[in-house]
DRENDO-1510 file (C-alpha; in Angstrom, 1 decimal, always signed):
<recs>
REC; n; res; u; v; w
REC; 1; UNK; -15.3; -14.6; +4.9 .
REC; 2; UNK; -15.8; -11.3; +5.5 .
REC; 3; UNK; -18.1; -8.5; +3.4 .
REC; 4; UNK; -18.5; -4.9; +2.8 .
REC; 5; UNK; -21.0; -3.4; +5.4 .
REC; 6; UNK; -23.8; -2.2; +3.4 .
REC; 7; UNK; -22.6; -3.2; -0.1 .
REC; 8; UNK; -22.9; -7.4; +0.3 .
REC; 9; UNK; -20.2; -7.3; -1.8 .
REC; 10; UNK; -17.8; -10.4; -0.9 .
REC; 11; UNK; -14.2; -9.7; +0.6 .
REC; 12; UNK; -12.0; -12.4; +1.4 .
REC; 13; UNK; -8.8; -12.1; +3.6 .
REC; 14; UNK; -6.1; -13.1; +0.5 .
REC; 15; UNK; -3.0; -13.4; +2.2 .
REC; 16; UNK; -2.4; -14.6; +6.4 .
REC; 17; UNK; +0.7; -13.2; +6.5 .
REC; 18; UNK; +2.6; -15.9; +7.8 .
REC; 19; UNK; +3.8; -17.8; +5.0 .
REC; 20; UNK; +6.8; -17.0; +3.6 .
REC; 21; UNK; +6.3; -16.0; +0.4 .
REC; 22; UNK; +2.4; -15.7; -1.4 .
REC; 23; UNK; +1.6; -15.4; -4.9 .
REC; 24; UNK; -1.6; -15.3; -7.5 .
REC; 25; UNK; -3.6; -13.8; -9.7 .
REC; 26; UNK; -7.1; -12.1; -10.7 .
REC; 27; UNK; -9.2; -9.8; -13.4 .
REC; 28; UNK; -11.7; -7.9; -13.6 .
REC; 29; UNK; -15.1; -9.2; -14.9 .
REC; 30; UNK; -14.7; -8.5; -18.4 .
REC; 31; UNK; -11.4; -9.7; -18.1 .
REC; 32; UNK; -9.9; -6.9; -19.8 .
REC; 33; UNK; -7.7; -5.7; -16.2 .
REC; 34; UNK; -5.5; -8.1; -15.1 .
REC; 35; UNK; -3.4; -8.3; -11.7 .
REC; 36; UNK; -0.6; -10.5; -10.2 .
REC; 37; UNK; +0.8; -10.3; -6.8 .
REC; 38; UNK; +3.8; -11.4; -5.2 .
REC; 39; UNK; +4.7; -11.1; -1.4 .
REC; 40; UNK; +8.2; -12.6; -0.1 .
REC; 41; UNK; +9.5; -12.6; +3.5 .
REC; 42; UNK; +12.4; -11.1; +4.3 .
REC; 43; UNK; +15.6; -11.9; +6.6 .
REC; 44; UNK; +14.5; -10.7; +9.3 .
REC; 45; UNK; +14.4; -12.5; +12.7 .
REC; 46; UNK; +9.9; -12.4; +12.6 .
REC; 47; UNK; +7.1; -13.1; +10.9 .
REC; 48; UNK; +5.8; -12.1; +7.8 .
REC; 49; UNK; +4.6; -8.2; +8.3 .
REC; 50; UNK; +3.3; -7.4; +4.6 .
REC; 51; UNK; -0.1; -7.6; +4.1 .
REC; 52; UNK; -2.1; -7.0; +0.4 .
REC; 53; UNK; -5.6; -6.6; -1.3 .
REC; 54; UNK; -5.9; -7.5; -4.8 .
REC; 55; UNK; -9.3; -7.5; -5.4 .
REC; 56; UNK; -12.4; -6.8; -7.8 .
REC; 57; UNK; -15.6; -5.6; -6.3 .
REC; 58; UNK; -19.3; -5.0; -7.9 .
REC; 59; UNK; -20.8; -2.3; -5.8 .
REC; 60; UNK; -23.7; -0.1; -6.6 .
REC; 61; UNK; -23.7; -0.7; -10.8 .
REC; 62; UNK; -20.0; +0.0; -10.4 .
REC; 63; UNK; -16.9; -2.0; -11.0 .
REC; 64; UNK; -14.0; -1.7; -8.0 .
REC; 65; UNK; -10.5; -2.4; -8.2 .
REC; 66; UNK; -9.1; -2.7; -4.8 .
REC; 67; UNK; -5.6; -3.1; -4.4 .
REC; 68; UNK; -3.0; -2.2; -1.5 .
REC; 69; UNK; +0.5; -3.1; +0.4 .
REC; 70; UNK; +0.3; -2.6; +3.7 .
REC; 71; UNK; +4.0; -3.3; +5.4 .
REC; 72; UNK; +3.8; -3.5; +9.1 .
REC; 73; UNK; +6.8; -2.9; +11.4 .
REC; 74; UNK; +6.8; -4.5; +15.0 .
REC; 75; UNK; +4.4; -7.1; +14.4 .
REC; 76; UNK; +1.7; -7.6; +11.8 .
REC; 77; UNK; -1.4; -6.6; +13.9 .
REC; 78; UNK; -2.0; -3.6; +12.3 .
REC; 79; UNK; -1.3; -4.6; +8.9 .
REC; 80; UNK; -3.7; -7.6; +9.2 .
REC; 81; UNK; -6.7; -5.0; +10.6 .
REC; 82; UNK; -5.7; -2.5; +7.6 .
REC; 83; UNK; -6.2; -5.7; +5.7 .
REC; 84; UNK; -9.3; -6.2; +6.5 .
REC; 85; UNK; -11.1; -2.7; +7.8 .
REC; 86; UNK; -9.2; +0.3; +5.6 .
REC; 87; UNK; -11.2; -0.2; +2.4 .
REC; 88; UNK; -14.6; -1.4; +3.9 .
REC; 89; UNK; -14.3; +1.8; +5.8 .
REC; 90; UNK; -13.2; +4.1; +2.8 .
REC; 91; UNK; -16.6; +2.7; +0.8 .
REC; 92; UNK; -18.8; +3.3; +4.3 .
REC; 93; UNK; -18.6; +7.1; +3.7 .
REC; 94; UNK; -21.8; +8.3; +2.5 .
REC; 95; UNK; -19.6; +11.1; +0.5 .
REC; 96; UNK; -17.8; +8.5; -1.7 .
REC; 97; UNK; -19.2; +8.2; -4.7 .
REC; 98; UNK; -19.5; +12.2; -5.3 .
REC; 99; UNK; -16.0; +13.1; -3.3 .
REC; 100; UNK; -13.7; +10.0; -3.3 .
REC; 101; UNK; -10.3; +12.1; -2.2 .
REC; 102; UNK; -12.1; +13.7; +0.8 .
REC; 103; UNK; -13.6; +9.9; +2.1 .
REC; 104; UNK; -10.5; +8.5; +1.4 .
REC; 105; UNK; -8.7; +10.8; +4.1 .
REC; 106; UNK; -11.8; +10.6; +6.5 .
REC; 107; UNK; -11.1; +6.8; +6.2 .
REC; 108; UNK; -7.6; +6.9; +6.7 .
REC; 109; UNK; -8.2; +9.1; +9.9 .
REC; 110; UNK; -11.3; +7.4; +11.6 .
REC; 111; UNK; -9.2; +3.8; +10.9 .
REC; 112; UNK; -6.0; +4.8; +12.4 .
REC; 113; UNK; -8.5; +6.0; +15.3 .
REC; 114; UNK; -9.6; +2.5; +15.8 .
REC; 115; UNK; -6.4; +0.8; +15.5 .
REC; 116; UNK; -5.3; +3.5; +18.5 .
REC; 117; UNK; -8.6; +2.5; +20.4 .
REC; 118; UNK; -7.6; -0.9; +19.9 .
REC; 119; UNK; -4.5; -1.2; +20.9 .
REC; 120; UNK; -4.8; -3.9; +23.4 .
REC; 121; UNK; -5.8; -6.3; +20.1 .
REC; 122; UNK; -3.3; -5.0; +17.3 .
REC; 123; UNK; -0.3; -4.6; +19.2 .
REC; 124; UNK; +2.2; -1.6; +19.9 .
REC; 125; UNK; +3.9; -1.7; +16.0 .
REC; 126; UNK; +2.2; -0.2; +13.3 .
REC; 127; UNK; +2.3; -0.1; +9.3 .
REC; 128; UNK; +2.0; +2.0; +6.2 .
REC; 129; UNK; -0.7; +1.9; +3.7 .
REC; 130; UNK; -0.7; +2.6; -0.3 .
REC; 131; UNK; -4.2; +2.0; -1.8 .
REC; 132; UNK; -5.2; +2.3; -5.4 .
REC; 133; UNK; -8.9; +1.9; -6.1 .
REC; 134; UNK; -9.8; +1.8; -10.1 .
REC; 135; UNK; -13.0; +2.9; -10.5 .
REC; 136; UNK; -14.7; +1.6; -13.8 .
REC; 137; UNK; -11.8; +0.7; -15.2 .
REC; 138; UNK; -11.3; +4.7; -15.7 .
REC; 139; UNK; -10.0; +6.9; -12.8 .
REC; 140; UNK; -7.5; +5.7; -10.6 .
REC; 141; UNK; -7.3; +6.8; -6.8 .
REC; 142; UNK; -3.8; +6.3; -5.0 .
REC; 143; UNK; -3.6; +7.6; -1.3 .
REC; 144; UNK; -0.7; +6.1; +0.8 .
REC; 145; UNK; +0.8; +7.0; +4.2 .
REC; 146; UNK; +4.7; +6.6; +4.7 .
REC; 147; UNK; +7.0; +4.4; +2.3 .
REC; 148; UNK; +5.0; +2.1; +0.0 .
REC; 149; UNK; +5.1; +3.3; -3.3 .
REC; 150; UNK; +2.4; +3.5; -6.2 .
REC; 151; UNK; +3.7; +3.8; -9.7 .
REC; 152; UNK; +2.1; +3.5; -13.1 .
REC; 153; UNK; +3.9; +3.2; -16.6 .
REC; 154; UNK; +2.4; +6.0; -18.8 .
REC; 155; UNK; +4.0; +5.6; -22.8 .
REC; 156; UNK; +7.3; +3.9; -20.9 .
REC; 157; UNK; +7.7; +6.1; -18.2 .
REC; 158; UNK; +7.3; +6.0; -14.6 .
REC; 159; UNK; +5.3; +8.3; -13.0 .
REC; 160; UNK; +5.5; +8.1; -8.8 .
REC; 161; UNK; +1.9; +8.3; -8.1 .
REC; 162; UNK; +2.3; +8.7; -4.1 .
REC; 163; UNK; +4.7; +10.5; -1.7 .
REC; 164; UNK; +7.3; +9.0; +0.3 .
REC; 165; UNK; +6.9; +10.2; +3.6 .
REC; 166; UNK; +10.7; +10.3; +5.8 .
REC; 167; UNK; +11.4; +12.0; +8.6 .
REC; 168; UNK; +14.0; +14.3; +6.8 .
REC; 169; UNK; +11.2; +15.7; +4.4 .
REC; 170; UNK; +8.5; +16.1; +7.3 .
REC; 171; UNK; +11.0; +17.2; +9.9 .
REC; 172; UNK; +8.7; +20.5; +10.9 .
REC; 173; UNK; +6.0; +18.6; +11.3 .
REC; 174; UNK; +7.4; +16.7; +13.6 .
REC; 175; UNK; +9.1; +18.9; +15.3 .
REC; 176; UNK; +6.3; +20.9; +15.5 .
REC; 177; UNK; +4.3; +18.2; +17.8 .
REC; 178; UNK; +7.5; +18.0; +19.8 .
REC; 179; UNK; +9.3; +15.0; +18.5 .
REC; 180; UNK; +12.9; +15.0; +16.5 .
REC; 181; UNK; +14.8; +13.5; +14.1 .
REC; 182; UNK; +18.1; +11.6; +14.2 .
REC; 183; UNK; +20.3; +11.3; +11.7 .
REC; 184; UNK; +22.7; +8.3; +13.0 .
REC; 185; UNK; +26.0; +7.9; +11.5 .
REC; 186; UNK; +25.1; +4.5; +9.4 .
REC; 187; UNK; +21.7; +4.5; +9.5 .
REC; 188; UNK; +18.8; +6.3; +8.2 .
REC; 189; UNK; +16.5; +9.3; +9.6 .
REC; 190; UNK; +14.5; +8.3; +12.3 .
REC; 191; UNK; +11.2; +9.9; +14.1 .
REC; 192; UNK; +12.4; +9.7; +18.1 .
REC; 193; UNK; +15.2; +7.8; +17.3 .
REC; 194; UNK; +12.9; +4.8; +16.3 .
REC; 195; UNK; +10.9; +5.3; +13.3 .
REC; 196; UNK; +12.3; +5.4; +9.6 .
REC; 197; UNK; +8.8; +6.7; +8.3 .
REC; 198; UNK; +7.0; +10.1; +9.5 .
REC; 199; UNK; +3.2; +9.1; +9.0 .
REC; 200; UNK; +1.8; +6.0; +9.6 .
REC; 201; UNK; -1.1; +3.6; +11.2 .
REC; 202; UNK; -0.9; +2.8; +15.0 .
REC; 203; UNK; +2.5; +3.5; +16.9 .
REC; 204; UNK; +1.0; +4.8; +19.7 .
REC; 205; UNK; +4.0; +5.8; +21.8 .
REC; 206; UNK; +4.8; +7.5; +19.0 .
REC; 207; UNK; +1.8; +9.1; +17.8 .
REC; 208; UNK; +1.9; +12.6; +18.9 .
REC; 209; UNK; +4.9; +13.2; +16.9 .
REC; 210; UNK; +3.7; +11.0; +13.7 .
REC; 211; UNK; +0.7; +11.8; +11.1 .
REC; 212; UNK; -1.5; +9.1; +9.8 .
REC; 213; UNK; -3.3; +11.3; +7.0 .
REC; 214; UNK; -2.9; +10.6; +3.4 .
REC; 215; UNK; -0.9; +11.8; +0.3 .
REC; 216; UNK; -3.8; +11.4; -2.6 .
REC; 217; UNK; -3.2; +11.6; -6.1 .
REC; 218; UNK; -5.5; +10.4; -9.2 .
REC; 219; UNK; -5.3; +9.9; -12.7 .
REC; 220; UNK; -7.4; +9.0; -15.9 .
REC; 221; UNK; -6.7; +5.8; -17.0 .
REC; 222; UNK; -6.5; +6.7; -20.6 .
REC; 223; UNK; -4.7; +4.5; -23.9 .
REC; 224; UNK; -1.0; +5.8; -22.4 .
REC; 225; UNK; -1.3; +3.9; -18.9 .
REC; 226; UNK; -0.5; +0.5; -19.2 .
REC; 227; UNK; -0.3; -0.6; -15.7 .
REC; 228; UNK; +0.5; +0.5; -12.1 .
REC; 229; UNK; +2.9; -0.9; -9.6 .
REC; 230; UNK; +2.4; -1.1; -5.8 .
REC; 231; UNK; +5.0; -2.5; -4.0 .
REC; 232; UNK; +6.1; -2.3; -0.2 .
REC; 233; UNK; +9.8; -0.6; +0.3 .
REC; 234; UNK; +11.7; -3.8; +0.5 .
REC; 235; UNK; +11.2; -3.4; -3.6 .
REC; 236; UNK; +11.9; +0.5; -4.0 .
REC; 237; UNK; +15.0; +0.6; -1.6 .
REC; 238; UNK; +16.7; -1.4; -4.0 .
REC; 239; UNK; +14.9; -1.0; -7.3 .
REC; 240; UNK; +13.8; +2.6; -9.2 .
REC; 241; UNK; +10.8; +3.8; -10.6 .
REC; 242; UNK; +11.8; +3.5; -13.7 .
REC; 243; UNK; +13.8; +0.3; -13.8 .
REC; 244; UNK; +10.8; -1.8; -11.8 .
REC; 245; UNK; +8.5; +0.1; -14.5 .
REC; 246; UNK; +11.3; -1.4; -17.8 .
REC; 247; UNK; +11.0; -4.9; -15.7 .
REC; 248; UNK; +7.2; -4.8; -16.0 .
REC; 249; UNK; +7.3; -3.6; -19.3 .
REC; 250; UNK; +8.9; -6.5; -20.7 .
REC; 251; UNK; +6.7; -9.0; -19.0 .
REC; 252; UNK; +3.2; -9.2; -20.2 .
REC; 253; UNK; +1.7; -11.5; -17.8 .
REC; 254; UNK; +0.9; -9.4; -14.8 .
REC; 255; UNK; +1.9; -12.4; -11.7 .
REC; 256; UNK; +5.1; -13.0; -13.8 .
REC; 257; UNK; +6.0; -9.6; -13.7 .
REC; 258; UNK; +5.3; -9.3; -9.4 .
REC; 259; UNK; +7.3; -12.6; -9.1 .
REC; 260; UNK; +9.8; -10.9; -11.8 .
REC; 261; UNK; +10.1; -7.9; -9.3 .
REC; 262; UNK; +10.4; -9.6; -6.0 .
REC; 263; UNK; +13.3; -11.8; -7.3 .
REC; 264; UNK; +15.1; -8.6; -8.3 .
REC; 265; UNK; +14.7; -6.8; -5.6 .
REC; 266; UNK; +16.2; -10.5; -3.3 .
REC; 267; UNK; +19.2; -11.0; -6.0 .
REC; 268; UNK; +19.9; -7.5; -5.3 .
REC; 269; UNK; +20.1; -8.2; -1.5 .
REC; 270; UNK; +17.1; -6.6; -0.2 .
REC; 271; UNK; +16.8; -7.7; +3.5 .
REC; 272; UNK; +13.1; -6.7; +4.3 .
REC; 273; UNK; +9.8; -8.5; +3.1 .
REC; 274; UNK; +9.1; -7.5; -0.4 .
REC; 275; UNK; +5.3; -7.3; -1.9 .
REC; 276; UNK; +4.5; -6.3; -5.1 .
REC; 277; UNK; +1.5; -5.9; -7.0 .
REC; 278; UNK; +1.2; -5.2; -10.6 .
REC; 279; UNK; -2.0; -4.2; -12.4 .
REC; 280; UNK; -2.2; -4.2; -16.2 .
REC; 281; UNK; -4.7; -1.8; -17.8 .
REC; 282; UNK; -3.9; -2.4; -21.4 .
REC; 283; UNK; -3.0; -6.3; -23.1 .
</recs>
C-alpha cells in the first residue's frame, strides 16, 4: 500500500496490469459522485499496457477525485510508475492548492524526468497520460499528454476536454528538435518512423524529438455536466465523442456504462487494449 508523501492519505495500486480485462467501482464520500471502470486487453502479442486511477482522496479539508488512463506502448513500465508517482507528485507541489494548472505541468515535467533517470527500471517504451482531478466535487482539472482522451457530457453534448497530440498536428515541433514525420502508405503518422503520438512519458531514444508537457483544460462542474469520460485510444479510434457520450447517457450506472464502452469499442474490432473510465456527477 502505498500513500501520498505528506498527505497520509491512502493510495492503493487498483489495477497490475496483467490481467486481461479489470473492472469495478467507487464514490465519493457523500456518495453523490460515482465512478466505474473498465480496462480490456487487446490482441496484441504482450501484456496488458493500460494502467488507471480511479480514486477518492481526503486531503487538507478537501475532497479529491483522482482519475486517469495511462496506455503504455513497449512494455508497461512506465505506465505502472505513472500509476503510482504522477499524482503523488502533482499534490507534492507546494503551489497546488493556489495554482493547480501550473503544478500540474511542473509534475508532468519533473515525472517524466525521473522515468528518464530511471530508465534502467521502467524500460525503453513509454506511455501517455490523461488525468482528471475533481476538486470538491466543483472544478474539474484535465491535463493529458498524447492520445487518451477526456470528455464530459454537458446538456447531451460532448465536449473534448484534452488535445490529441499526433505527429501531423505537432510536426514543427518536431522538426524543430530535429526529428520527422512519416506518413507511410497504410499506416499512420509517425515521430522517427516509430512513434504514432508526439508527446509522451519516457521513450528515451526518442526524447529529443518528443514533448512530455501537458495540454490542461478545466471546467466548473455545474447542473449541465453530467459526467466525464476518460478512455485510452483503443476506445476513441473506433468510437466518437459524441456517440461514447449517447452510450453513457443511456446507462445510468457508471461501471455498466465503462463495461458498455469497452464492449463497443471490441464488437467494433478495436485491436488495442481498451480502458475506460466513466465518472457521473449528476444521478
Amino acid at each position: 500500500m502505498d500513500s501520498f508523501c505528506c498527505f497520509g492519505a491512502s493510495y492503493s495500486k487498483l489495477v497490475g496490469g496483467r490481467s486481461s480485462s479489470s473492472s469495478g467501482k467507487g464514490k465519493s464520500h457523500e456518495g453523490l459522485i460515482k465512478y466505474g471502470f473498465s480496462l480490456i486487453k487487446g490482441k496484441a502479442n504482450h501484456p496488458m499496457e493500460d494502467y488507471h486511477v480511479a480514486k477518492f482522496v481526503q486531503i487538507q479539508g478537501h475532497e479529491l477525485g483522482l482519475f486517469a488512463i495511462y496506455d503504455g506502448h513497449l512494455g508497461d513500465g512506465v505506465p505502472a510508475y505513472l500509476q503510482k508517482h504522477l499524482f503523488s507528485n502533482i499534490l507534492k507541489e507546494e503551489e497546488f492548492w493556489v495554482d493547480p494548472n501550473r503544478s500540474i505541468s511542473k509534475a508532468y515535467e519533473r515525472t517524466d524526468q525521473a522515468i528518464l533517470s530511471h530508465g534502467s527500471e521502467v524500460g525503453r517504451g513509454g506511455s501517455t497520460a490523461v488525468t482528471a482531478i475533481l476538486i470538491n466535487g466543483q472544478k474539474l482539472l484535465v491535463a493529458n499528454v498524447g492520445d487518451s482522451r477526456a470528455v464530459i457530457s454537458r446538456g447531451g453534448k460532448a465536449i473534448q476536454m484534452s488535445t490529441d497530440h499526433e505527429p501531423n498536428t505537432e510536426r514543427g515541433s518536431i522538426e524543430h528538435r530535429g526529428g520527422f514525420v512519416s506518413n507511410m502508405p497504410g499506416d499512420v503518422p509517425r515521430v522517427n518512423g516509430q512513434l504514432a503520438v508526439s508527446r509522451a512519458f519516457g521513450d528515451k531514444s526518442l526524447k529529443l524529438h518528443l514533448r512530455s508537457d501537458p495540454d490542461i483544460q478545466d471546467t466548473n462542474i455545474d447542473n449541465n455536466v453530467h459526467f466525464l469520460i476518460l478512455a485510452s485510444d483503443g476506445l476513441w479510434k473506433v468510437v466518437s465523442n459524441q456517440e461514447a457520450v449517447d452510450i453513457a447517457t443511456r446507462i445510468k450506472d457508471p461501471l455498466k456504462a465503462a463495461k458498455q464502452l469497452t464492449t463497443e469499442a471490441l464488437k467494433r474490432d478495436s485491436k488495442d487494449d481498451i480502458s475506460c473510465i466513466v465518472v457521473r456527477f449528476k444521478a
